[in-house]
N, C-alpha and C positions, 0 to 999 in steps of 0.2 A: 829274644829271637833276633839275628843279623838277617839283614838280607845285603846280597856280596854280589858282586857283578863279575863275569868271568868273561865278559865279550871281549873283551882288548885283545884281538886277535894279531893283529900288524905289530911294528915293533912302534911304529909313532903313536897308534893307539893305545900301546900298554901302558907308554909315560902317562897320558892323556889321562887313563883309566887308575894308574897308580895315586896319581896326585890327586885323582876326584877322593878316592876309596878313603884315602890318608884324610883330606878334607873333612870327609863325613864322619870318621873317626871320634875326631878332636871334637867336632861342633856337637855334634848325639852322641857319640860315645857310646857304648853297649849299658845294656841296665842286665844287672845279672840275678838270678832269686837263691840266697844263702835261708841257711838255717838260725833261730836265734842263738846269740854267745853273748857271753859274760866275763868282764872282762875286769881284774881286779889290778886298779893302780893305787899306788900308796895308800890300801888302807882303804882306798874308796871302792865302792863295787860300778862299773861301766856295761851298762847292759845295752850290747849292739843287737839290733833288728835287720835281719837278710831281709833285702828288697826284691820285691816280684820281679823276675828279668821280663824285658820287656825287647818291640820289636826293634830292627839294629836300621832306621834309614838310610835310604841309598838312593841315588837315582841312575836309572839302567838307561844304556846306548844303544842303538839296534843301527844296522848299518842299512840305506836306502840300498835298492835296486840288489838284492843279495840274489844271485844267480846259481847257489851251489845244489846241491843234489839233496843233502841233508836238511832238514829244519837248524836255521841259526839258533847260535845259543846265548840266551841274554842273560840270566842271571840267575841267582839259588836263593832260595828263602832257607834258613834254619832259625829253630828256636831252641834256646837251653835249656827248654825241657824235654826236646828230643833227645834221647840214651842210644839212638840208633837202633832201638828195636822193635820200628817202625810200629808202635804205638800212637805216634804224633800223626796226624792228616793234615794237612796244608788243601788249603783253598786260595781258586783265585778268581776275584770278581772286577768286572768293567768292560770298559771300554776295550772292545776286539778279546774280551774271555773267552776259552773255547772253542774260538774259531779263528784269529790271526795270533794268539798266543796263547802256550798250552801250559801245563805244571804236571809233574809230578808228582801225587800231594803223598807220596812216601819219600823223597830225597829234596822236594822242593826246588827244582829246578826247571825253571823257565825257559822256551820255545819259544823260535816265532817260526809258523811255517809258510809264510805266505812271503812274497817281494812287497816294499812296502816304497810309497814313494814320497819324499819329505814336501815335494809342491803341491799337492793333493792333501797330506796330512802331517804337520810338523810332531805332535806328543799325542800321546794314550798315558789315561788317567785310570789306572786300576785298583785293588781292594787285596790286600793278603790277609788269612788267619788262618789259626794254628788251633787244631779242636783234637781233642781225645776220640779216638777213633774207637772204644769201646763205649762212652758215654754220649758221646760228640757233644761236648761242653767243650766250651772256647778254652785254651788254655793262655791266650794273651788275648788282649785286645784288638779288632779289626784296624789295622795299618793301612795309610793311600800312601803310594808312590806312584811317580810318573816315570814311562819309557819313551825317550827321545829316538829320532828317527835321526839318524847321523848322518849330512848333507853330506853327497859328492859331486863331482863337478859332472855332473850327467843333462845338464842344459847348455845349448846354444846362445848366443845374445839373437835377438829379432829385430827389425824394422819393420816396425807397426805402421808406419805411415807410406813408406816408400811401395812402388817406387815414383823418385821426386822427378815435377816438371819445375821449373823454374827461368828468369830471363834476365840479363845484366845488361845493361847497356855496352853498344860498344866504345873501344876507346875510353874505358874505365881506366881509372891508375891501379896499379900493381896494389894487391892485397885489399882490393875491395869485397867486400861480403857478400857472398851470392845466397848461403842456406846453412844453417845450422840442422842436422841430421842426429840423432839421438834414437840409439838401439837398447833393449832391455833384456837382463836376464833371470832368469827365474832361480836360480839359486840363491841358498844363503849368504846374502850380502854380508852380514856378521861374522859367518867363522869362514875364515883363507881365503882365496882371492879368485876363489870359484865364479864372482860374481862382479868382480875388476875388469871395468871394459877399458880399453883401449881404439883407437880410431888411425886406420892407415887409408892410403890411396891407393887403389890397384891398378886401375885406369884414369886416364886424364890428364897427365903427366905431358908435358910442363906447363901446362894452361894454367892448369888448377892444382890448389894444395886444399891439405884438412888438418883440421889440431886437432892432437890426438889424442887430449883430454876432453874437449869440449866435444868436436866433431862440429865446427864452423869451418865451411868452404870457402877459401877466397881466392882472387884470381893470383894466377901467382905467375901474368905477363904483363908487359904495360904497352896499353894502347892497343889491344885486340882488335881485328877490322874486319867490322860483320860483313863487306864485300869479298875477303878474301876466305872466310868460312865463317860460320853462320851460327851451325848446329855443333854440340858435341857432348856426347856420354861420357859421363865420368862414373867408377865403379867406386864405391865408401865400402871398408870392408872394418868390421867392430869385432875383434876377441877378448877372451877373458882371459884369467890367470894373469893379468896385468900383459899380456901379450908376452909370456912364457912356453919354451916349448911345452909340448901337449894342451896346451888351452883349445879351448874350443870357439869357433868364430861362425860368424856369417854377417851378409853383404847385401847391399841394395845399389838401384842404378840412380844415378840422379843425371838426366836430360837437362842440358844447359843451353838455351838460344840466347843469343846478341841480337837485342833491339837495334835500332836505326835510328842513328842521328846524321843531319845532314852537313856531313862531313867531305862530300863528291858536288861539283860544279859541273851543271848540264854541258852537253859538248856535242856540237852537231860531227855528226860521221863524214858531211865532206865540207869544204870553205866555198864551193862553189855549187849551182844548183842552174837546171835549165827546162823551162816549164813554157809547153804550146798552149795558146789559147786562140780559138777561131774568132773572129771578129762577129759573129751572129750570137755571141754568146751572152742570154739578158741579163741584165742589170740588175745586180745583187742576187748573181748566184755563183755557187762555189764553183769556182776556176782547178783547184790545184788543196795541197795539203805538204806539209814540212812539219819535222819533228827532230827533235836536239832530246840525246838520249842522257838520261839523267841514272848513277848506279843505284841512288838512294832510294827506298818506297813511301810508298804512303804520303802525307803532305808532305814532307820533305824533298819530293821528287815534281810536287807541283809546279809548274812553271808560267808563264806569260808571256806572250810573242810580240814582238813593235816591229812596225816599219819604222828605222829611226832616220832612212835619206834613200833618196833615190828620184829619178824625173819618174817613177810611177806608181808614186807616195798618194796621187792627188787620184789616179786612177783608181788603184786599187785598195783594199782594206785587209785587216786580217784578224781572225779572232782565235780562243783558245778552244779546244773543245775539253771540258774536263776529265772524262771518262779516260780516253785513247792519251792524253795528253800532246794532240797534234796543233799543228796551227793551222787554219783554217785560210785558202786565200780567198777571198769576193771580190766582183768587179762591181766597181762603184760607178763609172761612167758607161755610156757605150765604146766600144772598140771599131776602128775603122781604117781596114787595112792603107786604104789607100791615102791616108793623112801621116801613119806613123807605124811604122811595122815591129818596136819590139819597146821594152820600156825594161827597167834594171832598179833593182831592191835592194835594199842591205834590212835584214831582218833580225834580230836580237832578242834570244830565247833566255829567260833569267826566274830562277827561283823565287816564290814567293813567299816562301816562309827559311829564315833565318838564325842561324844560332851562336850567339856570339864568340861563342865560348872555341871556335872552332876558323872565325873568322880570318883570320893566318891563311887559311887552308884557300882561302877564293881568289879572283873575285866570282860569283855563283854565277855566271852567265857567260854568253858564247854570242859570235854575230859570224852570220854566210852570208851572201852573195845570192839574189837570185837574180836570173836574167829571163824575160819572157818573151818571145815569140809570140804575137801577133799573126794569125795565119789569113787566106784571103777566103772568100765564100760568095757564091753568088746571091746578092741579095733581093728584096723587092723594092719595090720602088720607093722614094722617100717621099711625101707632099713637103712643100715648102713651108705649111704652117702642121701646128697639132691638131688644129681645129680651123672650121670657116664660118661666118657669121654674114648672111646678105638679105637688104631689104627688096622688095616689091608692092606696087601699089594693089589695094584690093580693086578687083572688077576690071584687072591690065588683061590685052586681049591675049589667049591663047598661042605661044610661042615668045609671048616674052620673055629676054634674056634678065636671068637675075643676077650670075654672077659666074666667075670660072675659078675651078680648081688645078690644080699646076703640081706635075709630079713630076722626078727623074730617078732614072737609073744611079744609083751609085757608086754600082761599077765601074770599070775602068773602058769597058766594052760599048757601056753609054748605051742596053741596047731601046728602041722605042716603048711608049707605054701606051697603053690604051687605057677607058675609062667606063665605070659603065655604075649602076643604082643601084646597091641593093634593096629587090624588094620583099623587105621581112615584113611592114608595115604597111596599112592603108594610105599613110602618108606619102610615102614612095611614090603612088602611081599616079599624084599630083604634079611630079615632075619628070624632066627626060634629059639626058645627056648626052652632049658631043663625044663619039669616045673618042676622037682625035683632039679636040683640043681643050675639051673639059668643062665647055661652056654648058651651064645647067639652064632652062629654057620650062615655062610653066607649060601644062599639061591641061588642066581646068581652070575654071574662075573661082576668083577665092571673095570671099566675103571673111572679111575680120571681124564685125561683130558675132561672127561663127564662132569662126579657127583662126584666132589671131596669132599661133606660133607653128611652124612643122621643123621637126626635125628627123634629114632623113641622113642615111651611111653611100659615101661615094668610094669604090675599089677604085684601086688601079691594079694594074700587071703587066708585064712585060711580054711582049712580043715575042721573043725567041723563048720565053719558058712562061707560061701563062699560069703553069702553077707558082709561083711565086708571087705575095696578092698582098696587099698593104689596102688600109680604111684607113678614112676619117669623119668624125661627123661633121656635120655642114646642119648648122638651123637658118631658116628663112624667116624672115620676123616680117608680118603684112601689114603694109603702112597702110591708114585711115584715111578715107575718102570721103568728102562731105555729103553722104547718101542718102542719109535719113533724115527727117524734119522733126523739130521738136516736139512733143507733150507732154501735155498735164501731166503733172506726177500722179494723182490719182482722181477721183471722182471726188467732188466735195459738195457736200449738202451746206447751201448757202442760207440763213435762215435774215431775214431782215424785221427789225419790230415795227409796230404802226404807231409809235411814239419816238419816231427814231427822229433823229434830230440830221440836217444837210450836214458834207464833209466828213459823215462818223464811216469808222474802217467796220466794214463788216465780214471780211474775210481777205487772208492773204494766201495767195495762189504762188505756185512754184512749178518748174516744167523739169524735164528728164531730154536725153540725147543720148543716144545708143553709140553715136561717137566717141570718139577719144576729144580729149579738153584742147585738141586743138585746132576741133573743127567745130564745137560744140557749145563752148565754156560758157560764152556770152550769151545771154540771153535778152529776145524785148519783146516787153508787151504792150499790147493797142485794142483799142475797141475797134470792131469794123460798124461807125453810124452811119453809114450811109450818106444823103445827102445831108440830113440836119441831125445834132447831138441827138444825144438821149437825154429825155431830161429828166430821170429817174436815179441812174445810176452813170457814175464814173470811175477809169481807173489809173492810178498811175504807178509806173513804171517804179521801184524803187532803187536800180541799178547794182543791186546785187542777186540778180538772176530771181528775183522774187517781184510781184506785184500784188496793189492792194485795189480792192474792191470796195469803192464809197459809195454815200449815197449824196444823189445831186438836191432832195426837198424833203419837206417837213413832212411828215406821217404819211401813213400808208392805209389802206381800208382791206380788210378782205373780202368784205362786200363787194365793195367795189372790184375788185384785181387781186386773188391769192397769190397767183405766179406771176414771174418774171423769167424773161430769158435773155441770156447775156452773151451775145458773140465776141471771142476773145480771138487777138489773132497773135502767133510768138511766131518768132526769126530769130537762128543763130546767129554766132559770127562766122561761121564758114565764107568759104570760097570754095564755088559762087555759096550765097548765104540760101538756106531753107528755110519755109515756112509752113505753117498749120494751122489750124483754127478750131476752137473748140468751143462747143454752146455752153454755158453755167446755166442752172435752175435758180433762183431765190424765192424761196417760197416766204409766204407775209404770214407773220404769228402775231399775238397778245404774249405780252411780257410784261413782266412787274416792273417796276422804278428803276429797281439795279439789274436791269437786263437780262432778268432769269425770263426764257419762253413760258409761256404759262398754256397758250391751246394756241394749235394751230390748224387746217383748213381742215374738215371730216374726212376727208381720203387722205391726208397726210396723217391723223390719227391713225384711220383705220390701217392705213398702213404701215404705222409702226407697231401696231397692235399685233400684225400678222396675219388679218384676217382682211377678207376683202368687203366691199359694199355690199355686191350681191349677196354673200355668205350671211351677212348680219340684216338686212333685211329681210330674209328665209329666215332665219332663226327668229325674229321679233315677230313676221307674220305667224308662224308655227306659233307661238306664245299663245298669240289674241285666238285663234283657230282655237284652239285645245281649249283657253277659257269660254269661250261662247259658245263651243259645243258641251261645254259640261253643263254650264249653266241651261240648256236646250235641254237636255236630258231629265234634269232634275223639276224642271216644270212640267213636261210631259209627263213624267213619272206623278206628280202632284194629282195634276186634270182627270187625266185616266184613274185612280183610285178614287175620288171621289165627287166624279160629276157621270152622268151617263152619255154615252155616247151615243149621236144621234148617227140614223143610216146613210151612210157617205153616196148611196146611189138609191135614187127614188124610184123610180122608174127606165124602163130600158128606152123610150123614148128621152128622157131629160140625160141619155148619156151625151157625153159632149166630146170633140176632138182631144182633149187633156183633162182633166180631172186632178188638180191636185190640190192636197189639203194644206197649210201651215199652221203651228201655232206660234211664230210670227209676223212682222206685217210683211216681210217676201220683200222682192228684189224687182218685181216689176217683169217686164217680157225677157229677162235674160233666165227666171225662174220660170217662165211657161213653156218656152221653146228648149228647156232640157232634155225631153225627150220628145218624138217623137211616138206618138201610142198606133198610129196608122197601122203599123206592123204588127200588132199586139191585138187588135183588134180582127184582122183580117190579114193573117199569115199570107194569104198567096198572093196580098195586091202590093207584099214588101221586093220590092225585086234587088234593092240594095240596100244593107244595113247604113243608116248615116252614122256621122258623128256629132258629138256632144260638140254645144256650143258653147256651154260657158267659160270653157279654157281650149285655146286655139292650139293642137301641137304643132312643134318648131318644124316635125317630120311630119309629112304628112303618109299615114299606113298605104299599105295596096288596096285597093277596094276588093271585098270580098262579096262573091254573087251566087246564090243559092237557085240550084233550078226548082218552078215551083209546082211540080212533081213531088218533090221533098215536102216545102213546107207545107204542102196541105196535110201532111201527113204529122207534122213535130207537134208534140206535148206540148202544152203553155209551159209545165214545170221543167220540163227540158230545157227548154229554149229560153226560159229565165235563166237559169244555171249557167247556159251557155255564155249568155250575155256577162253574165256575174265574171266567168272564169278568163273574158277577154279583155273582160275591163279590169281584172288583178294584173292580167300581164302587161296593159301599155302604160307604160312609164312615164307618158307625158300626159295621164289621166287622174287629177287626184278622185278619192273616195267621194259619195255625195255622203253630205251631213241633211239630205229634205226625205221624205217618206212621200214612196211614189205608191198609188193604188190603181190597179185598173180593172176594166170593167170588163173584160173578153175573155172566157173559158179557153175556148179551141175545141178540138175535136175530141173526140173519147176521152175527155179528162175524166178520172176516175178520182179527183179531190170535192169535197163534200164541200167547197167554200172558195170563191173565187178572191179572197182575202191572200195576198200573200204571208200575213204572220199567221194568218190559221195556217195556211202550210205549214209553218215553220214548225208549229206546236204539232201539227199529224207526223213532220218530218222529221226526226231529232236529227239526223245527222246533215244539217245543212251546213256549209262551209262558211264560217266569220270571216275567214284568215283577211279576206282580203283592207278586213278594217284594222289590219296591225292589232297594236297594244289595245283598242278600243272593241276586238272582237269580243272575249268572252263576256263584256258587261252588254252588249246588245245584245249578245243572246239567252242573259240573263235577262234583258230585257223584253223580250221576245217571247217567251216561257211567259214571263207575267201578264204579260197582255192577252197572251191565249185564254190563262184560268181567268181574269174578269172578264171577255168575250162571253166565254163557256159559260159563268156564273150569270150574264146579261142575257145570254139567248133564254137559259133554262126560266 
């Protein structure tokens, strides 16, 4: 079986297709299938074997992009077992069978019906055989050959990357490198020249050039100068076919800017310059501005301004601003028309960044002229200093002058000023001003150990224009006047021991002066003895403003003398000099050998104890009270359980003015005259209640007077009660600790027992309160007394 390719349509493809056919010929050759022969050489018998023919390889062309009306035709399969009487069936299997390439399978001839594109898909890999179409037994073996797709030049070249931004500096030399550009094309690079790029310039011309192999841009002028253009499009235009006619092309833009090198020297636009400034204008602030205009940008263009001469070098200053790139002018002094009306600068604006390479080209800087006018302004007044400083004595009488302040016109007009206080401050209204001639004059009296500084603000203004106002401050510092007289620096507890030996220091004293040290500094100290020493204690002077306190003899008693008192007398050094006098205590203690205090007088304990005499005599009496009335109680309690009690009243004749019982030996007439029974006895002959005598109060109550209408009428138990609840409320009454009994019912008493603790026991709710902490045990005791009564009566 051959298979034979008929595409060589063209006349270049038939060489093409001739030379392949010839090719495959020679190399596979056809296999052809004979019958067996016999074949007789000399004698010998030569028995040849026909070989199975077999299929004829080839490989088939199919042309890309086939545009015709008909299915192309690619190629024919036959086998030499076909007789032509379409007995043989051809099949064809693979890649695009069936459906982009079809057969025949009676003449064995191959289709392609589809447009086929070689960049999408270069070869198809297919399958021929050759079957009996009555048995469909293979009659050769299943053959592969391959159909190639036959490149034409139906691509463009592309610029995958463009389009290009790029930047060269300026003033590059000729044929510096700016971009290498590189287009691709999709056809077969391998067969013709479908896929031969070439590289021209369409635009850009004569800036720029391109190589037309490579497609590297380079300048192709010398010394380009990005001030005279800047920007520029160059078009790169890439074909194929080696750039042949009919090749196919296309193009990108490649964007070309010049950087900036500082190749342009700043240059101011005029040589001369004239700038007004008012003479009111403050001090260090901007005046004016100038700028020297540079072509170059960025730091290249940066610059720095100098005054380099001028008579108003000393005046004025000048900075750069960097933004604007201007120069900045400031006045550094004040301005004053009428001293100097104009001042002249020479000012030089020069680059700050440099490039050597280029240095030929400068020098990078520029110098103008400027001239300035000084204008005139009406101003306020000037003081002749910036500030005033004046003393005064404290306690100087009311309109004393302290000092003057002194102001003028400026102007040339000279007109008058006037003067006056501001008063923003309390201090201000301490003083008052001349407003003609400025003299400042006290208002109050000043004391320095107060307010020893004031500082107040003096306007001036001028008379024909009053708003025009100028201050200064003025402080008044108040000088020390020897006013006060010395003292003790503080209180000092002077302790001296009764083993004290003559000439020993027992305390050194120091005094204070509310003056200044130069009325005050010196100090002296003196005893005031009257006519004759002291012959206890002596002091001397130690002449640095301190004195000591000795002792003039041998030991001391506090028996005898706890305290002492010490008049001291001190004097400054002023002028005239002051004096004072202050008493010292020395109090006399017991102290050890080495002069530790060990006790000293009982009121000086008590009073470092914190507590006074009377407070701890109250407290130690309260003690013994509480022990001897306990001890009281617990005897009684003893007696009463078991001894009987005899009847406290025999007879109503043996009653007597008091009655009172103790169980111990009593106190004598200040325990008889406690109470009064008169009243108790016979209510209506009480015309005034007394009081108790055995504690005298400090107050003496109102006297309280019963009409005796009433009393004849009051319960005994009442009017015990009564007594009870007036003796809880006076405060200058303590409790009794004695057991009073008496012997008088009263009227309609309805109690069974003229006993006051039988009451107690008929009465439960009788009031203790008034015995404090000691109430609920007496009325425990009270209770008990009732049941042995009860148990004695029955």
């Amino acid at each position: 079986m051959r298979i034979t390719s008929t595409s060589c349509i063209c006349p270049v493809l038939f060489c093409l297709c001739f030379v392949q056919r010839c090719y495959g010929a020679a190399h596979h050759g056809s296999i052809k299938v004979t019958r067996n022969q016999t074949k007789h050489i000399e004698g010998e018998t030569e028995v040849h074997h026909r070989p199975k023919r077999g299929w004829v390889w080839n490989q088939f062309f199919v042309l890309e992009e086939h545009m015709g009306p008909d299915p192309q035709y690619v190629g024919k399969l036959h086998s030499n077992s076909d007789k032509g009487d379409g007995s043989v069936k051809y099949i064809l299997t693979g890649e695009g069978a069936g459906t982009i390439f079809i057969i025949d399978d009676t003449t064995g001839d191959i289709h392609s019906t589809k447009s086929l594109d070689r960049e999408q898909k270069t070869h198809y890999v297919l399958h021929a055989q050759a079957i009996d179409r009555r048995t469909n037994k293979p009659l050769e073996p299943e053959s592969e050959f391959i159909i190639k797709v036959q490149d034409i030049n139906d691509n463009a070249p592309k610029f995958t990357d463009g389009p290009y931004i790029v930047t060269v500096p300026e003033m590059s030399e000729m044929g510096t490198s700016v971009l290498q550009v590189t287009a691709t094309d999709a056809d077969d690079p391998t067969y013709g020249n479908s896929a031969r790029v070439v590289y021209s310039i369409l635009q850009g011309q004569p800036y720029f050039s391109v190589d037309p192999k490579t497609g590297v841009i380079r300048t192709a002028l010398h010394n380009m100068d990005r001030e005279a253009r800047e920007h520029y499009s160059v078009v790169i235009q890439a074909k194929d076919m080696a750039g042949q006619v009919g090749g196919l092309s296309g193009s990108t833009t490649v964007n070309i800017t010049l950087t900036d090198v500082n190749d342009n020297p700043p240059r101011f636009p005029q040589k001369h310059y004239q700038l007004y400034v008012p003479e009111s204008a403050q001090v260090g602030s901007a005046v004016g501005k100038i700028k020297a205009n540079d072509a170059d940008t960025g730091s290249n263009a940066d610059m720095k301004y100098t005054i380099i001469n001028g008579d108003g070098a000393g005046v004025f200053s000048i900075s750069t601003d960097k933004e604007t790139r201007e120069g900045i002018l400031s006045l550094k002094k004040p301005l004053n028309y009428e001293k100097k009306k104009s001042y002249t600068l020479n000012i030089e604006g020069a680059n700050t960044h440099l490039d050597f390479r280029f240095s030929h080209l400068g020098p990078f800087k520029d110098v103008t002229m400027l001239k300035i006018i000084v204008g005139d302004v009406d101003e306020p007044p000037l003081f002749t200093m910036p500030s005033y400083v004046m003393d005064v004595y404290e306690n100087a009488k009311i309109g004393t002058a302290v000092g003057t302040v002194t102001a003028q016109d400026p102007d040339t007009a000279s007109s008058l000023v006037r003067y006056f206080i501001d008063h923003n401050t309390e201090e201000d209204r301490y003083f008052t001003i001349d407003a003609n001639t400025g003299t400042i004059k006290t208002a109050k009296i000043f004391d320095r150990e107060e307010t020893p500084w004031y500082n107040i603000t003096v306007a001036a203004s001028e008379i024909d224009n009053p708003g025009l106002v100028s201050h200064v401050p003025v402080g008044v510092r108040i000088l020390d006047v020897n006013d006060n007289p010395p003292e003790l620096a503080r209180e000092y507890d002077i302790v001296v021991c009764e083993n004290a030996k003559p000439g020993q220091v027992i305390q050194t004293i120091t005094a204070t002066d509310k003056d200044n040290s130069a009325n005050g500094a010196r100090f002296h100290f003196s005893l005031d003895e009257g006519p004759s020493l002291n012959p206890n204690f002596t002091l001397r002077d130690n002449e640095d403003n301190t004195a000591s306190i000795l002792t003039r003899r041998r030991k001391y008693s506090r028996t005898t003398q706890d305290i002492y008192y010490l008049l001291v007398l001190i004097s400054d050094g002023g002028v005239p000099p002051l004096s004072s006098s202050s008493t010292l205590t020395i109090r006399v203690c017991a102290c050890e050998r080495d002069g530790r205090v060990r006790t000293c007088h009982a009121e000086a304990f008590l009073s470092s104890a914190g507590l006074s005499t009377g407070a701890l005599i109250a407290i130690l009496l309260c003690v013994v009270i509480l022990l001897v009335f306990s001890l009281a109680i617990v005897v009684l309690f003893i007696t009463l359980r078991h001894s009987k009690k005899e009847p406290l009243i025999i007879s109503e004749e043996d009653v007597r003015e008091n009655v009172v019982t103790y169980d111990d030996e009593g106190g004598g007439e200040e325990d008889t005259e406690a109470f009064d029974i008169t009243a108790l006895r016979n209510p209506s002959a009480a015309e005034e209640l007394k009081y108790r005598r055995d504690v005298r109060p400090e107050v003496k109550p109102a006297p309280r007077h019963h009409p005796s209408s009433s009393l004849d009428s009051v319960d005994v138990q009442e009017f015990i009660k009564q007594r009870l609840a007036e003796a809880d409320l006076d405060p200058s009454v303590p409790p009794y600790d004695s057991l009073q009994t008496y012997a008088y019912e009263g009227h309609r008493s309805e109690a069974g027992s003229i006993s006051s603790l039988d009451s107690v026991t008929t009465h439960s709710d009788q009031d203790y309160n008034y015995l404090g902490d000691w109430g609920p045990e007496f009325k425990k005791l009270a209770e008990l007394y009732g049941e042995i009564e009860s148990e004695r009566t029955t």
